[in-house]
C-alpha positions in Angstrom: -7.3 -24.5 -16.4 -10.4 -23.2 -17.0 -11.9 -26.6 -17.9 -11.0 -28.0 -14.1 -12.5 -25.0 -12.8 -15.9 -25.1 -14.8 -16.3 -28.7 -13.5 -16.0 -27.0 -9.7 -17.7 -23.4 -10.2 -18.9 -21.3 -12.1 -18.8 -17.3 -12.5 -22.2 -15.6 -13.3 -22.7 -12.4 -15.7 -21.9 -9.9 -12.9 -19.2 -11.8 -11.6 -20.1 -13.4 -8.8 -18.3 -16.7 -8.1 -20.7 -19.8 -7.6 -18.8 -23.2 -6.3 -21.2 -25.8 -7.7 -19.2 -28.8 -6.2 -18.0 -29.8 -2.2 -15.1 -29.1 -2.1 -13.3 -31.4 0.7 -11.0 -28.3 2.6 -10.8 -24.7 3.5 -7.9 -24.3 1.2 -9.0 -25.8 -1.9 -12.1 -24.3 -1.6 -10.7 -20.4 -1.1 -8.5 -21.0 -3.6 -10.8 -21.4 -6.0 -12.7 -18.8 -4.9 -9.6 -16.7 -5.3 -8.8 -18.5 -8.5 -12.2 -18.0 -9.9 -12.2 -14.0 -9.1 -8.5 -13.9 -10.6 -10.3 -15.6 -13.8 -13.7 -13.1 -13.8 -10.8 -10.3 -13.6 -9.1 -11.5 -17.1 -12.3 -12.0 -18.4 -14.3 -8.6 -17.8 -16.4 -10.1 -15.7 -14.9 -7.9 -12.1 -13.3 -4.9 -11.7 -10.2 -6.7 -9.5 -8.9 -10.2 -8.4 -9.1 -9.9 -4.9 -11.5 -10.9 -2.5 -12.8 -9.8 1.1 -12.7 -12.4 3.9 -16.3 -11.9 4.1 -16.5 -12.7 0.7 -14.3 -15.3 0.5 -16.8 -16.8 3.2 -19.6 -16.2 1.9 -18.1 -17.6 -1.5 -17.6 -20.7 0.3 -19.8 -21.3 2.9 -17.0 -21.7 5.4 -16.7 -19.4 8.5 -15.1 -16.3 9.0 -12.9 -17.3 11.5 -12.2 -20.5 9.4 -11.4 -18.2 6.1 -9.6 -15.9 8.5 -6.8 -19.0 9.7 -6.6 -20.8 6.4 -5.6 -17.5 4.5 -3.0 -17.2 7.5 -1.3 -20.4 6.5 -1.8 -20.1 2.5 -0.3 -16.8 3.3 3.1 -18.2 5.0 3.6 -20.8 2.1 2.9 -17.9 -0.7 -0.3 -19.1 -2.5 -2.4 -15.7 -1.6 -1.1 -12.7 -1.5 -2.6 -10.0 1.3 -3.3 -6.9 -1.0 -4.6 -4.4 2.2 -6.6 -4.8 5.2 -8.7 -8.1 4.6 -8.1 -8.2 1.1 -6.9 -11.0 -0.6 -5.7 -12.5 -4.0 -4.4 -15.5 -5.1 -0.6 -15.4 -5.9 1.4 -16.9 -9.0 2.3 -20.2 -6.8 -1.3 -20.6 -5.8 -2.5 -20.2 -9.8 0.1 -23.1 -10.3 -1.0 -25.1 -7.3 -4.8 -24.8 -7.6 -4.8 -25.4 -11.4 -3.2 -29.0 -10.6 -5.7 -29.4 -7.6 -8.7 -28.6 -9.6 -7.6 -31.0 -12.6 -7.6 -33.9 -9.8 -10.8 -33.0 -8.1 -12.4 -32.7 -11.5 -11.3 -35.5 -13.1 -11.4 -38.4 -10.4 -12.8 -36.7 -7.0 -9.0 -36.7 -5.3 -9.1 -35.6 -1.8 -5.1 -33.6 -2.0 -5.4 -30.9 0.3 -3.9 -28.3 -2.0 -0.3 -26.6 -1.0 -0.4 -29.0 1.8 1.6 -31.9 0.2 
């Protein structure tokens, strides 16, 4: 896992999440933001998985209102989890889902929109 996701991002010293490669759509690329702080959490690197919307945007460079309706559908198909008002973290489904989605963008550049088979 952590392989795919060092070929996509990385996470600095303070825990801050950088996504070094484009990442083709709103729901890959906020999952692995979400993935990413879930990862900085195990390591030390943050004090918690989850993410603000604003965060998650700036994270991303996608709008607000953009991060706002993709979380609403990754939401209904149980790959983030909403932990209070605008806070998110990625679920157990989405660690599963993403992991497979960053191996294929990784290795060969696969376009999959992730949980949206």
């Amino acid at each position: 896992m952590l392989e795919a996701i060092s070929n996509l991002a990385k996470i600095s010293s303070s825990g801050e999440i950088i996504i070094t490669e484009s990442v083709p759509s709103s729901d890959q690329a906020i999952g692995l933001a979400l993935l990413c702080a879930h990862v900085a959490n195990k390591l030390g690197k943050r004090a918690s998985d989850e993410m603000s919307v604003e965060e998650i945007s700036r994270t991303t460079a996608k709008a607000i209102k953009t991060v706002r309706n993709t979380l609403v559908q990754m939401l209904r198909v149980r790959l983030v989890e909403r932990i209070g008002r605008g806070a998110y973290r990625i679920s157990v489904n989405g660690i599963m889902e993403l992991q497979e989605a960053a191996k294929e963008l990784s290795e060969n550049g696969n376009r999959k929109n992730f949980g949206n088979e």
